[in-house]
C-alpha positions as CSV (number, residue, x, y, z in Angstrom):
1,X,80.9,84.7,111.7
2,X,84.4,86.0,110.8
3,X,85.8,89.5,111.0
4,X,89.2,90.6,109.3
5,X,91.5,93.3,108.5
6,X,94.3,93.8,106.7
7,X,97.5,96.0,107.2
8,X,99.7,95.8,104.2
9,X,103.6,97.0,103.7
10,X,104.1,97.8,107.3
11,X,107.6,98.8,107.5
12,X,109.1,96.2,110.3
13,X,110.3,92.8,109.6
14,X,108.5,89.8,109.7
15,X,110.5,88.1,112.2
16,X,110.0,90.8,114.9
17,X,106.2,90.9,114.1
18,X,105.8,87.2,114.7
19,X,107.3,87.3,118.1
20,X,104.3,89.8,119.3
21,X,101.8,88.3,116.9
22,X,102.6,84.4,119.3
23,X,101.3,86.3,122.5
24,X,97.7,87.1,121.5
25,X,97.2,84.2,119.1
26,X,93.9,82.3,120.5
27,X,93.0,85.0,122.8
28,X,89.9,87.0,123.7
29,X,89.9,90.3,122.1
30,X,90.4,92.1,125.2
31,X,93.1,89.9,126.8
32,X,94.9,90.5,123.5
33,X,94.4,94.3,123.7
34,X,95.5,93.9,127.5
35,X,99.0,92.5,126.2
36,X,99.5,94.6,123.2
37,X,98.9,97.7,125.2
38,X,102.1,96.5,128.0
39,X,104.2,94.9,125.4
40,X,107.5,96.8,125.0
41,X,108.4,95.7,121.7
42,X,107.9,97.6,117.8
43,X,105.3,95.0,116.6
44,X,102.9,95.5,119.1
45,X,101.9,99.0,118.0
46,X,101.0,97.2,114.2
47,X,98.9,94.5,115.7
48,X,97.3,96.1,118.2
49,X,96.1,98.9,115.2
50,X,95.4,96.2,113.1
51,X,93.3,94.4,116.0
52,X,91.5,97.5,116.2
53,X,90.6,98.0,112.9
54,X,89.5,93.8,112.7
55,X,87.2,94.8,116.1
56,X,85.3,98.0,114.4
57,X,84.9,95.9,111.3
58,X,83.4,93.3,113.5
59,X,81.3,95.6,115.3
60,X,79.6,96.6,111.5
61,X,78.2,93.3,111.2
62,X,74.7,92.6,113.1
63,X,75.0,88.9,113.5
64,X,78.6,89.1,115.6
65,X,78.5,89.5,119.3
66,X,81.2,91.4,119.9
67,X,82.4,90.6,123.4
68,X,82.7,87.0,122.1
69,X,85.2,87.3,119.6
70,X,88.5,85.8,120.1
71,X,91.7,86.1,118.0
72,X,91.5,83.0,115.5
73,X,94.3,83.7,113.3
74,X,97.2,86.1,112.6
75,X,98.8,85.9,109.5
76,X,102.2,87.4,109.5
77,X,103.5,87.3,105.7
78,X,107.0,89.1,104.1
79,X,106.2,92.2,102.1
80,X,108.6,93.6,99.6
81,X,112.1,94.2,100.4
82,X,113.6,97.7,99.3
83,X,117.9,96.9,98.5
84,X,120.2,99.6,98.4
85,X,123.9,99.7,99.4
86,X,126.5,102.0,101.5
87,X,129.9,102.2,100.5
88,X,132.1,100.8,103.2
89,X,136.6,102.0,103.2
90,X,138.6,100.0,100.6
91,X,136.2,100.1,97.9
92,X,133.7,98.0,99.7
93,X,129.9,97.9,99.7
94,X,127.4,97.2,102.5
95,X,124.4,96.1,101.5
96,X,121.1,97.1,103.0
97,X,118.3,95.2,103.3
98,X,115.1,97.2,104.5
99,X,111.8,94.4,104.9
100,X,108.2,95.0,105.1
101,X,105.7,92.5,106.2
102,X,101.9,92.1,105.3
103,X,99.6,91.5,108.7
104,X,96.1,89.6,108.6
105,X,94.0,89.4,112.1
106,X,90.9,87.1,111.7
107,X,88.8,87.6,114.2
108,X,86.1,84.7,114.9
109,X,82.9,84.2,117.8
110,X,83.6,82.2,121.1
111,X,81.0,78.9,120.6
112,X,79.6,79.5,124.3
């Protein structure tokens, strides 16, 4: 029995959230928490919410046993990117790039 949730337009990039997101891949739900909590990095605050919400969601369902979920999958995806520019001496433009990223946790039972 599966449990997921879903954080959508979470204002980090991708590529920083897959770093964090590599660490509790495969992992028991509170190893994973265990990380995220001492992990000094920006993406570790999304998962571990994310994780969170994927555990109480779990924890609605009857037929999952909650201490032997494990982290089956996290699905990093890119959001929308929002362009603008900033004017730089001589005439010249900077542009901006400011990413978003989609983040699915799937949440699955140990087979003991």
């Amino acid at each position: 029995m599966e449990a997921r949730a879903v954080a959508k337009y979470v204002p980090i990039a991708p590529r920083k959230v897959r770093l964090v997101a590599d660490l509790v891949r495969n992992r028991d739900v509170e190893a994973a928490l265990d990380i995220l909590r001492f992990t000094n990095k920006a993406g570790a605050v999304a998962i571990n919410k994310v994780l969170r919400s994927a555990l109480a969601n779990a924890g609605q369902n009857p037929d999952i046993e909650v201490d032997d979920l494990y982290v089956k999958r996290i699905l990093i995806d890119n959001g929308p990117i929002r362009y603008w520019a900033r004017f730089k001496g001589r005439l010249h433009i900077n542009r901006i790039r400011r990413r978003r990223c989609h983040i699915t946790v799937i949440l699955d039972e140990r087979a003991s």
